[in-house]
N, C-alpha and C positions, 0 to 999 in steps of 0.2 A: 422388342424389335426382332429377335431370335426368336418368339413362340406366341404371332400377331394374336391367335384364336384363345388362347391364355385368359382366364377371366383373374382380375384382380380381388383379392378374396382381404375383405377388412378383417381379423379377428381380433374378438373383444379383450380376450385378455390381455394379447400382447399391446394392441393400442391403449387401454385402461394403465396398462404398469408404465408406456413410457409419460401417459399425461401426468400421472402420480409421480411421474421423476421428476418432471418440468415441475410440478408443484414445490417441493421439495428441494428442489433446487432454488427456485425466490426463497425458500422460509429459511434455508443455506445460506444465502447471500445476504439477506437483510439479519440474522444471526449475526453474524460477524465471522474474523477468522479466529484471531487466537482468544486462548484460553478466558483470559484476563475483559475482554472487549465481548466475548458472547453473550447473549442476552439471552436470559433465562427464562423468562414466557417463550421465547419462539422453541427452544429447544427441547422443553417440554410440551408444547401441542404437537408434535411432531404427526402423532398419532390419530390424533383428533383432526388435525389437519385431513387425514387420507382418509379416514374411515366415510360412508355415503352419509348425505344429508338425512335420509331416512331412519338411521340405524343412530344417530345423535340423540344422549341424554340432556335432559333441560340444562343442567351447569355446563356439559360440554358446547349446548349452544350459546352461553352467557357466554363461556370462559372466549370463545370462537368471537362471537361481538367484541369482545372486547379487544381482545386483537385487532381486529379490523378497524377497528375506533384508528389505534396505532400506526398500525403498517394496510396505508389503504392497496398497496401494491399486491401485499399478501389477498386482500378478497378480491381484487381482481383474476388475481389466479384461482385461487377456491373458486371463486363462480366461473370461472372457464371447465374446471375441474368437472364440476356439476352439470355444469352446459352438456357437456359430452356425456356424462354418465346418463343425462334425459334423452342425448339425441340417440342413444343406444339402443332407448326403449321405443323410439318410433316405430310406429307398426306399419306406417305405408310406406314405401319404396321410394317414391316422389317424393313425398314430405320429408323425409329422411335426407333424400339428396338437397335438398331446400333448407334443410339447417346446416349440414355439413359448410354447405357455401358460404352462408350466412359466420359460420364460426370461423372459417379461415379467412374470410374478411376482417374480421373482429381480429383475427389472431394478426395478420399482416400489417393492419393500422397501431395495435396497441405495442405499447414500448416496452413489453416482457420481452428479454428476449430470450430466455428460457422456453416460451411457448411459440417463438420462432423458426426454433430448431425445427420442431414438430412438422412444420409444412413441408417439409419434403418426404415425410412418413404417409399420409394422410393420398385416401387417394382422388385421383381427378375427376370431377362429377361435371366436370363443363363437358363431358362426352367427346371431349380429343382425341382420349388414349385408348378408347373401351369401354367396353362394358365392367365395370363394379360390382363383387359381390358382396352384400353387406349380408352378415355372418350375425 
């Protein structure tokens, strides 16, 4: 409101760390809290969890199925996780703005709400607020 001509500037790493939080936070919450109740596959993929899809070794993509077998909540985050790390890679402007939409619809309907938070970080591509610069 204070600076209309201001363009909105997405940058990738700080969006990438908060989507890795929201991940991390579901594989947090279906862990458990104490000691005694935590569950020891979620607490060990921790890592496996965050690193890209492209950079995974065959066991870490077994070890990853098979979690998800488990906790279907967990790969709905994971593929949200990935959703964004592709829509990063988008190379046309338009199409980019056409998944963004596409994922914060996704994100609005689905009952993470870990990855609920996220919509008010994310910026507005319905052309209300401005112009977007995707970074």
């Amino acid at each position: 409101m204070c600076l209309p001509q201001a363009k909105v500037v997405v940058d990738k790493f700080h969006l990438i760390r908060h989507i890795n939080d929201a991940l991390d936070k579901v594989r947090s919450r279906l862990q458990g809290g104490s000691r005694r109740d935590k569950r020891r596959d979620l607490f060990k993929s921790r890592y496996t969890l965050l690193k890209g899809a492209e950079r995974l070794a065959d066991w870490e993509k077994l070890k990853l199925n098979q979690l998800f077998y488990r906790y279907p909540e967990l790969k709905r985050a994971w593929v949200l996780k990935e959703s964004f790390r592709a829509w990063y890679r988008e190379a046309d402007r338009s199409r980019a703005e056409e998944v963004l939409g596409l994922l914060q619809e996704r994100i609005a309907k689905d009952s993470l709400p870990e990855f609920k938070e996220l919509l008010h970080t994310l910026p507005d591509v319905s052309g209300e607020r401005g112009a977007t610069e995707l970074l």
